[in-house]
Structures are given as C-alpha cells and as structure tokens.
C-alpha positions in Angstrom: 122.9 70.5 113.5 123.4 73.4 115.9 121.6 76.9 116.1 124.8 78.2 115.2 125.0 75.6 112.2 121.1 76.5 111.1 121.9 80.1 111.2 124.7 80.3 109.0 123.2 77.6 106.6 119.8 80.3 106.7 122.0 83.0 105.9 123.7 81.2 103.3 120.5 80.1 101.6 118.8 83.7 101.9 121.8 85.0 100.2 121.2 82.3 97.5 117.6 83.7 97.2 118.4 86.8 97.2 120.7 86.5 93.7 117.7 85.3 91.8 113.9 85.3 90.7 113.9 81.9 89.5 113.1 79.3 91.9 111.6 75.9 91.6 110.9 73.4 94.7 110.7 69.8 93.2 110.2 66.4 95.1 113.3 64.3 94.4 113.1 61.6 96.8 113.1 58.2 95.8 115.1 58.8 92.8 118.5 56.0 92.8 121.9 57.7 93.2 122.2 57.1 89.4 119.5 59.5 88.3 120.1 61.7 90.9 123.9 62.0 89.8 122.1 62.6 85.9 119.7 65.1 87.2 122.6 67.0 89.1 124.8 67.0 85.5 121.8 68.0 83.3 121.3 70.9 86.0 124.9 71.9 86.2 124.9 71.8 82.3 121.6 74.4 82.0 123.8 76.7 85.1 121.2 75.3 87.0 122.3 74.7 91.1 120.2 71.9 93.0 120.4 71.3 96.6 118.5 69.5 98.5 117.4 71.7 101.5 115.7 71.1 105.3 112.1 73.0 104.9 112.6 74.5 107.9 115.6 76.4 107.0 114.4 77.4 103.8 111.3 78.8 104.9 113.2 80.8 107.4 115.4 81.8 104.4 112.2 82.8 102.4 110.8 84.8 105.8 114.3 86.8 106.0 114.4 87.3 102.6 113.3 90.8 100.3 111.2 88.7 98.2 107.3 87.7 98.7 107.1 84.1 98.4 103.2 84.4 99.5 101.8 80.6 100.1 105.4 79.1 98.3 105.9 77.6 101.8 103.0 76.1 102.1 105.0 73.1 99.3 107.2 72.7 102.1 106.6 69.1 103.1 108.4 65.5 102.8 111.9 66.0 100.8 112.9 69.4 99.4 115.0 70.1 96.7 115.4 74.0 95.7 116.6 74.7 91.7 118.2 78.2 91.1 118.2 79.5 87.4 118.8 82.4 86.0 116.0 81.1 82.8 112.5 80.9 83.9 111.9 77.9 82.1 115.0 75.6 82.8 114.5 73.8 85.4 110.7 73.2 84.4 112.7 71.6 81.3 114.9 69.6 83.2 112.7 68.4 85.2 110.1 67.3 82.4 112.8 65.4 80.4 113.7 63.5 83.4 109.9 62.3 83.8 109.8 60.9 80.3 112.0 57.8 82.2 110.6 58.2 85.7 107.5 59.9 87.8 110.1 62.0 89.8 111.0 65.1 90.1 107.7 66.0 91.4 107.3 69.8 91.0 105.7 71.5 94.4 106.0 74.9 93.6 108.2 77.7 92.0 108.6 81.5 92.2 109.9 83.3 88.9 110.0 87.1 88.6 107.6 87.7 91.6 105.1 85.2 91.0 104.3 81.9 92.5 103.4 79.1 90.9 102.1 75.9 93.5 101.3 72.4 91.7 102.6 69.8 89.0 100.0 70.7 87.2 102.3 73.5 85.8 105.0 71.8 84.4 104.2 72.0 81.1 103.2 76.0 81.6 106.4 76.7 83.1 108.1 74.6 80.6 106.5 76.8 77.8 108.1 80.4 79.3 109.8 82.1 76.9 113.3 83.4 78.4 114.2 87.4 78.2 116.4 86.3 75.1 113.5 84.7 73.1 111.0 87.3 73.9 113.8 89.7 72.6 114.9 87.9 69.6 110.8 88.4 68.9 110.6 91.7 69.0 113.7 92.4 67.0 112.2 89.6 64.9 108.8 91.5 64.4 110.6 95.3 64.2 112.5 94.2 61.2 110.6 92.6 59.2 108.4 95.6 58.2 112.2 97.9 57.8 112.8 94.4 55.3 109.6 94.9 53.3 110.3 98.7 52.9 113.9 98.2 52.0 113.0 95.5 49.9 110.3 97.8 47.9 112.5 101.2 47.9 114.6 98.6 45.9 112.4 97.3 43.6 111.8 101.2 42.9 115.0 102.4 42.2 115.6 99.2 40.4 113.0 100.3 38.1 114.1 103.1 37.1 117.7 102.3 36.9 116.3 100.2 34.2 114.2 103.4 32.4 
C-alpha cells in the first residue's frame, strides 16, 4: 500500500467515524469464508457495516478524529474488524448469536455515545443496552399509564351518575 493509498483509506475511515457513536472492534480471524459470509449478511440485515481494517490505519483514523477514543487503541492487536451501528446494542447482538455456534467473534473493545468499553467480558452488558427507541417507548410507556388510570376513573365517575 502506498502513503498515498494509507492516506486516503485514513481519511476514508475517519470520515466513517466521524458519522457515528457506535463502534465495536471484534476479533474475526479464524472464522471459514462461510460464517464470515453469514456474519457479513446478519450485519447488513441489522444496517450494521463490517470491515475488516489494518490497526495502524484505524488508530490514525481514531487520532484525526473529533471523538476521544481514550485507551480504545490499546485493542488494536492481531486481526481487526470495526462494526458501525447506528443501535448501541446491535452489533453486541450479532456478535453473541454467532458465538452460540462458534468462539469467534471475539469482542476487543467498543465505543458508544462517548464511552469505551475494552474486554469480552462485556458482551452480554452491551448486549443488554436499551436503544433510544426502547428507552422512549418506556417513558411514553410510564407517562401514560397514570393519564390511563385517571381517564379510566373520571369514567367510572360520570358513569355513575349517568346511571343516578
């Protein structure tokens, strides 16, 4: 690869950064092309993009970029692949379906709304985010029902004394 070459593929990937705040680093190597082709359709299906990514160049993506990704790079070892969602928890969900058949992806480390996450060991914490959408569908959730139970016993009032 050139220096020409690595520079547009660092701008290319700090642009890539740059459109999100969900980002996961997994270790895919070893995988056959089969599951690799599965993993890359159950990612496409969740608007998930996977690519597989020199460490060099991404660090020098995560330096240029606005973000902090603090000690992200310190994951940054062996083979890289980099997952882009818009959903904190997709990938994390992807990637934990795909272990119930294999022991790979391995996840090193993500970096969702500002914070960074290093370690396997949270999988099944990043797998347990609620997206914007659920936590909204909560609250809206939680608002109404107290506007039900009023409703529901203004009716049983006037009901009442329709009835008188």
């Amino acid at each position: 690869m050139t220096r020409e070459e690595k520079s547009i593929a660092i701008e290319d990937l700090t642009a890539k950064l740059a459109e999100t705040n969900v980002i996961y680093i997994a270790d895919t190597s070893g995988l056959d092309a089969e599951t690799t082709s599965n993993l890359r359709r159950a990612c496409f299906k969740a608007g998930i993009k996977l690519e597989v990514v020199k460490n060099t160049l991404l660090e020098k993506a995560m330096e240029a970029s606005d973000n902090d990704y603090g000690d992200l790079a310190t994951v940054l070892k062996g083979n890289s692949s980099v997952m882009i969602a818009s959903v904190a928890n997709a990938p994390a969900k992807i990637i934990k379906d795909f272990r119930k058949k294999s022991d790979k992806p391995v996840l090193k480390g993500a970096f969702i709304n500002n914070e960074i996450y290093i370690g396997d060991n949270l999988l099944d914490s990043l797998a347990a985010l609620k997206s914007k959408e659920e936590v909204i569908g909560e609250i809206i959730g939680l608002l109404q029902s107290p506007a039900r139970r009023v409703i529901s016993a203004l009716l049983q009032q006037f009901e009442g004394k329709s009835e008188e």
